[in-house]
C-alpha positions as CSV (number, residue, x, y, z in Angstrom):
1,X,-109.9,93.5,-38.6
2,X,-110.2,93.8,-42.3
3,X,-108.5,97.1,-43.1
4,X,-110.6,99.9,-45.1
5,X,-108.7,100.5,-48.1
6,X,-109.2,97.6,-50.8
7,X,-106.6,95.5,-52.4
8,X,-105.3,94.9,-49.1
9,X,-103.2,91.6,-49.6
10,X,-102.0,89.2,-46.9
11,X,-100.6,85.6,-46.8
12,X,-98.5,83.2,-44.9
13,X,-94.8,82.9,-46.0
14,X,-92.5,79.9,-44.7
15,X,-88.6,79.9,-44.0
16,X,-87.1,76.7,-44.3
17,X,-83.4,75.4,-45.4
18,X,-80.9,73.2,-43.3
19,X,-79.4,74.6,-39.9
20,X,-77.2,77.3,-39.8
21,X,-78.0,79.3,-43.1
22,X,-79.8,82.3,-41.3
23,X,-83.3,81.5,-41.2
24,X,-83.8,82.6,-37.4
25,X,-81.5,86.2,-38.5
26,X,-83.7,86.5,-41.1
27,X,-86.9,86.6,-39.4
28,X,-85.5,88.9,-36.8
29,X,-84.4,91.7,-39.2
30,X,-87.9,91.3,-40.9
31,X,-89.8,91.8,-38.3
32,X,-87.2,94.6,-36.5
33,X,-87.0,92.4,-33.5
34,X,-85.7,89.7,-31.7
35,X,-87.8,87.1,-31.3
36,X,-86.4,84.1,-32.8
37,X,-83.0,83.1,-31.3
38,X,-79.7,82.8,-32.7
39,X,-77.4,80.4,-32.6
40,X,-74.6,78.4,-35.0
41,X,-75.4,75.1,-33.7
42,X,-77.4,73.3,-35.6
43,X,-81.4,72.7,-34.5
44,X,-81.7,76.1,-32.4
45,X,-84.9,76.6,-34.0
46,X,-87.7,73.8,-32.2
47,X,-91.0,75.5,-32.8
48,X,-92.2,77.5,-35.9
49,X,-91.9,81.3,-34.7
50,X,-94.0,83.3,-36.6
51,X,-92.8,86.9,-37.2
52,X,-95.7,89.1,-38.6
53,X,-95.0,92.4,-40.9
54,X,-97.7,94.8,-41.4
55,X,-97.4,98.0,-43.5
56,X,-100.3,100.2,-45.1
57,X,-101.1,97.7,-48.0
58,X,-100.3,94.4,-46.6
59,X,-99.3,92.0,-43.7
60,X,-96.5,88.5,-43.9
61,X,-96.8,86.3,-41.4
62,X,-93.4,84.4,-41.7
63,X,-93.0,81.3,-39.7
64,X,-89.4,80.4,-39.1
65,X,-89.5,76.7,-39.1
66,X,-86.7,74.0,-37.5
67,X,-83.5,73.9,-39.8
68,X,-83.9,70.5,-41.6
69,X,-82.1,67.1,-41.5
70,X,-82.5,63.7,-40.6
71,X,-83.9,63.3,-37.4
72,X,-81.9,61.2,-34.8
73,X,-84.1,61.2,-32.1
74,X,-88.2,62.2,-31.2
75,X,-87.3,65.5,-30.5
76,X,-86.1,65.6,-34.4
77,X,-88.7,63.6,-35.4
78,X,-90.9,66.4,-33.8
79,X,-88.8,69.7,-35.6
80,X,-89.2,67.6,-38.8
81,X,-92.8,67.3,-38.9
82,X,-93.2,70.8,-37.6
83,X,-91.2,72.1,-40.8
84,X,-93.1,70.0,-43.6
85,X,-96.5,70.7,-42.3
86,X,-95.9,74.5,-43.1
87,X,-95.2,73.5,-46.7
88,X,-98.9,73.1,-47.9
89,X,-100.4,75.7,-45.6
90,X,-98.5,78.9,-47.2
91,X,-98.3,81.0,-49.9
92,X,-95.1,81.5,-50.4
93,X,-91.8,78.9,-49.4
94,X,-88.5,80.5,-48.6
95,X,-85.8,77.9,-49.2
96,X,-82.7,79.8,-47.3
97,X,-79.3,78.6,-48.4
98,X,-75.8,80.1,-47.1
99,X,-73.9,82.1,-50.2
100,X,-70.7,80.9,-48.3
101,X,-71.3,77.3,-48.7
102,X,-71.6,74.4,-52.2
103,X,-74.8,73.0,-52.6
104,X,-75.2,69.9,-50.5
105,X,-76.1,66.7,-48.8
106,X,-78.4,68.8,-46.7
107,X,-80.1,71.2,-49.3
108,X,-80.9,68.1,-51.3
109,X,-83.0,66.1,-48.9
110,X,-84.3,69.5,-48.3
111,X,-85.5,70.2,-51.8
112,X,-86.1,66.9,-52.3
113,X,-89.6,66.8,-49.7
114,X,-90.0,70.4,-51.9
115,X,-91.0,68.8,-55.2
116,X,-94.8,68.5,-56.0
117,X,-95.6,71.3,-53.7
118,X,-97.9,73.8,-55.5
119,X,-96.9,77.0,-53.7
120,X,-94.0,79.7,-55.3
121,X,-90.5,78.6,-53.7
122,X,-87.8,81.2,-53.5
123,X,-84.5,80.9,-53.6
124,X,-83.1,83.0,-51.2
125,X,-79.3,83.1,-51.0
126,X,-78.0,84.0,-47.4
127,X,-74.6,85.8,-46.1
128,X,-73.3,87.7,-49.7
129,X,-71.9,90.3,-47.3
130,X,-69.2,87.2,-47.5
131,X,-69.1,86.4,-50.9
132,X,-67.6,88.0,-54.3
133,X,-70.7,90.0,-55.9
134,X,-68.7,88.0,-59.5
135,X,-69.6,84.6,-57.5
136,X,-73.2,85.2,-57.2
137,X,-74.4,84.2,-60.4
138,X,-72.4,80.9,-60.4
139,X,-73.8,80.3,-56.6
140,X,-77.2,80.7,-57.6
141,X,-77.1,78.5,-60.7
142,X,-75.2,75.7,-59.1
143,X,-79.1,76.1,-56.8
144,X,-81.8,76.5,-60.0
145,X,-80.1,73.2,-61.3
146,X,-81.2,71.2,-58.3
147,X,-84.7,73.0,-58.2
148,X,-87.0,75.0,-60.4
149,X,-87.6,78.1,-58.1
150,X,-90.0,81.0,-59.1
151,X,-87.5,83.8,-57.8
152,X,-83.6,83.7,-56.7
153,X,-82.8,86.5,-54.8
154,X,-79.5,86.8,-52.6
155,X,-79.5,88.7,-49.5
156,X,-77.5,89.4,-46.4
157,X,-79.9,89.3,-43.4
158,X,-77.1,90.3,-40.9
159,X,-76.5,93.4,-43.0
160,X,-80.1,93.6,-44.5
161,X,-78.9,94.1,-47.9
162,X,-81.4,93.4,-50.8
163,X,-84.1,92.4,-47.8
164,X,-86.4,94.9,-49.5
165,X,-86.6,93.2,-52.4
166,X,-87.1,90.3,-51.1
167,X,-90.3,91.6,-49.3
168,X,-91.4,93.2,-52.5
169,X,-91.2,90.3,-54.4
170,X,-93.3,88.1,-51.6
171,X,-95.4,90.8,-51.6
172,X,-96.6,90.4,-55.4
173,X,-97.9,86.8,-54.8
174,X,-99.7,86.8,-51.7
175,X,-103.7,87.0,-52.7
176,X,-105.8,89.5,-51.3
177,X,-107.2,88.9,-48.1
178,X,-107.9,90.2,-44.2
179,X,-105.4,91.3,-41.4
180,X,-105.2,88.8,-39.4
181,X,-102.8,90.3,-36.5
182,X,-102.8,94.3,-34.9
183,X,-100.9,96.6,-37.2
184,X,-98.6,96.6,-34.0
185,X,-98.3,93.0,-33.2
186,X,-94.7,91.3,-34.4
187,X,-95.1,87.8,-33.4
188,X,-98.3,85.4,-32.4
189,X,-96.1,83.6,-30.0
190,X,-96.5,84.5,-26.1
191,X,-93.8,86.3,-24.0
192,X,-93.6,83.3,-21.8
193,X,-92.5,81.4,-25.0
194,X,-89.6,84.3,-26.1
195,X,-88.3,84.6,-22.6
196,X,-87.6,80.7,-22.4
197,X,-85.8,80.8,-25.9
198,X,-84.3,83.5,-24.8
199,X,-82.5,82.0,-22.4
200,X,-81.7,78.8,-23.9
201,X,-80.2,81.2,-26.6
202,X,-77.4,82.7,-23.4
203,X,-77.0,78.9,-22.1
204,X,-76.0,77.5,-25.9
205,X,-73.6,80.8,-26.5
206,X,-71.8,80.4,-23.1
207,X,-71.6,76.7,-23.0
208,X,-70.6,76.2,-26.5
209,X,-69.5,72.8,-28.0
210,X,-69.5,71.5,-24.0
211,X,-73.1,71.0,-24.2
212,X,-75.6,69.9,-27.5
213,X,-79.0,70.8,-27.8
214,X,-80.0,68.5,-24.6
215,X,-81.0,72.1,-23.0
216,X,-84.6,72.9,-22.5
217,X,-86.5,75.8,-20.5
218,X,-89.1,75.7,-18.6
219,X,-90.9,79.0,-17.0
220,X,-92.4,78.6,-13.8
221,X,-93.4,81.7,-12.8
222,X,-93.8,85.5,-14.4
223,X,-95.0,88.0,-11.9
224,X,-94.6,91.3,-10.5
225,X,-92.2,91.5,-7.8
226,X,-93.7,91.6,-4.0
227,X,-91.7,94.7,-3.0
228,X,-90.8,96.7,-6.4
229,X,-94.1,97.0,-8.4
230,X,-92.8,97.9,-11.6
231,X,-90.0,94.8,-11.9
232,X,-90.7,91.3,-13.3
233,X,-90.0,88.2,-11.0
234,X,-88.7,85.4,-13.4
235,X,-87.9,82.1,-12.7
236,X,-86.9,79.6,-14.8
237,X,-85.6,76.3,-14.9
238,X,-82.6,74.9,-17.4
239,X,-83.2,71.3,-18.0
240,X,-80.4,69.2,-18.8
241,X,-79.8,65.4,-19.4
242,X,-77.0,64.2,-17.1
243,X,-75.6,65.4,-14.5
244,X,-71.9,66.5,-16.0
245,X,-73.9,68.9,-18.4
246,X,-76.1,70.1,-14.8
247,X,-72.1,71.1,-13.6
248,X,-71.4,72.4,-16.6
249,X,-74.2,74.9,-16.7
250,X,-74.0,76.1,-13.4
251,X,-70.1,76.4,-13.8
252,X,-67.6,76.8,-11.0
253,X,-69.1,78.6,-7.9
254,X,-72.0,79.1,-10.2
255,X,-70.5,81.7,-12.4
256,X,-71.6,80.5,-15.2
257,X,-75.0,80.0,-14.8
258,X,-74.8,83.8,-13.5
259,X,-73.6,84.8,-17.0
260,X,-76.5,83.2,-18.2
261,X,-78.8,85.0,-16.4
262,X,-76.9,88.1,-16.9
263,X,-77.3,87.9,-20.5
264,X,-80.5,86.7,-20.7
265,X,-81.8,89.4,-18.5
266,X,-81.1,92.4,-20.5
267,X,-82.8,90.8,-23.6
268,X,-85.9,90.2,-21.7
269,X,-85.5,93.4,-20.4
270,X,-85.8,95.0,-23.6
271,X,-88.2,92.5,-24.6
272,X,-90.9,93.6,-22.0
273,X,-89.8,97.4,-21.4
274,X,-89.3,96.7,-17.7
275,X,-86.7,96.0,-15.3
276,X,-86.4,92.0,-14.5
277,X,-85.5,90.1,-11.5
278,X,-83.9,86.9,-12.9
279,X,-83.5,83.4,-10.9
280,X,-82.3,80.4,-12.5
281,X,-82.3,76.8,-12.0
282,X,-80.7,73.7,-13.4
283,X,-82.0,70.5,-13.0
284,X,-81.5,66.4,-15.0
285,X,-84.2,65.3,-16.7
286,X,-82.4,62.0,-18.1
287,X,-82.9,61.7,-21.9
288,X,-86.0,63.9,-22.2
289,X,-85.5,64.7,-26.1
290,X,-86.8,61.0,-26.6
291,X,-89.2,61.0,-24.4
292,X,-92.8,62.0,-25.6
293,X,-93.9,62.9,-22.1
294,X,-90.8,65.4,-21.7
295,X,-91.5,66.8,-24.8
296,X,-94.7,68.0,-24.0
297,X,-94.0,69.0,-20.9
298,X,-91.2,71.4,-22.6
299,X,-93.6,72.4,-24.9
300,X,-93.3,70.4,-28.2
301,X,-96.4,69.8,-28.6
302,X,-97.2,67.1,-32.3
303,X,-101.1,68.7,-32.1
304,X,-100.5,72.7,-32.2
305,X,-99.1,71.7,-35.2
């Protein structure tokens, strides 16, 4: 619905950057929710989330893309192309680097696929609630001499310090143009999709370094429960690669994978307002990251994007 009052501007804004910088934190504290998951291992991101921020003179719709690096399998090949084909569809590029780390192997190739690109790139410097205010300057030039960004702003998006700004500053290049989502809609993305990152995000904390990103989720079933009207029947499956990772999901007399569910549960909980009945599966799906047909089954899909 166009809104009433003119001048009303709008525009699509992308966050990219290598893993781990923030990009996922980011988009949470934008959009005063969770619904893009956290995690430090590299790759949590798969799918562009988009996060959408509406206030009485205009609406972002931030799409949190896969960190970037060199693929090593179809499943990066997949989170690579999702990433770039955001670059020429936005108004505004968010290159997200960590204040607590040097410029490197990583931000270059990242800056490198940035050249040519017509659109305004920020430079948005992540984590200064862990760096010297007297180090900022020298962090953010060590960045302009790699690439010639239209702003350089440093934030922390844990803390949301300078996150304002930020939005201000988007805010004065987006063109004018129509709502495209509700005033009270935060993400285009359907609860089916947040409850499954949700719990990947439980099964990656708890598991830690035991397990890479060979976890996917798959929802089979959302539906009121038989006997309690107003709680949610879940069930999901976790889908693993080999069999050791299978036991080391579920855990010893299946505590772990209880955990999991635990965790997960009071997310989706607050997620959807209502109480949740959670049941969890694991199950091997040998080598599914590089296999095409697996991947669309899980989700990635090349044409959505």
């Amino acid at each position: 619905m166009q809104p009433d009052n003119e001048g009303f501007k709008s525009g699509f804004i992308s966050i990219i950057g290598r893993p781990n910088v923030g990009k996922s934190t980011f988009l949470n504290r934008v959009v005063g929710q969770k619904i893009a998951i956290m995690s430090d291992k590299p790759q949590t991101t798969r799918n562009k989330v988009q996060g959408v921020v509406t206030t009485t003179d205009s609406q972002m719709v931030f799409i949190d893309t896969p960190g970037i690096n060199e693929p090593r399998h179809k499943l990066g090949d997949f989170m690579l192309k999702v990433a770039k084909n955001t670059f020429r569809e936005v108004d505004v590029l968010l290159f997200v680097a960590s204040g607590i780390d040097r410029v490197g192997k990583e931000d270059r190739y990242v800056l490198e696929m940035l050249k040519g690109i017509d659109v305004p790139v920020f430079l948005v410097i992540n984590k200064i609630d862990q760096v010297h205010p007297d180090n900022l300057p020298k962090i953010i030039e060590s960045y302009r001499n790699e690439f010639d960004f239209a702003e350089a702003i440093p934030i922390s998006a844990l803390e949301g310090n300078n996150v304002e700004t930020l939005l201000t500053k988007i805010n004065q290049r987006l063109p004018e143009g129509p709502q495209y989502y509700p005033a009270d809609q935060i993400t285009d993305h359907p609860e089916r999709f947040i409850i499954s990152e949700l719990i990947r995000e439980k099964a990656l904390h708890l598991t830690r370094e035991e397990i890479p990103h060979s976890i996917a989720v798959v929802i089979e079933k959302i539906a009121p429960d038989s006997e309690n009207k107003e709680m949610i029947r879940i069930q999901a499956t976790i889908m693993v690669e080999r069999d050791s990772q299978k036991g080391i999901v579920i855990g010893k007399k299946g505590v772990l994978l209880k955990q999991i569910g635990t965790r997960a549960r009071q997310d989706i909980e607050n997620l959807l307002g209502s109480k949740v009945y959670l049941e969890l599966w694991v199950k091997v799906q040998k080598d599914w990251r590089n296999k095409a047909m697996h991947l669309r089954d899980f989700g990635f899909r090349e044409d959505e994007y």
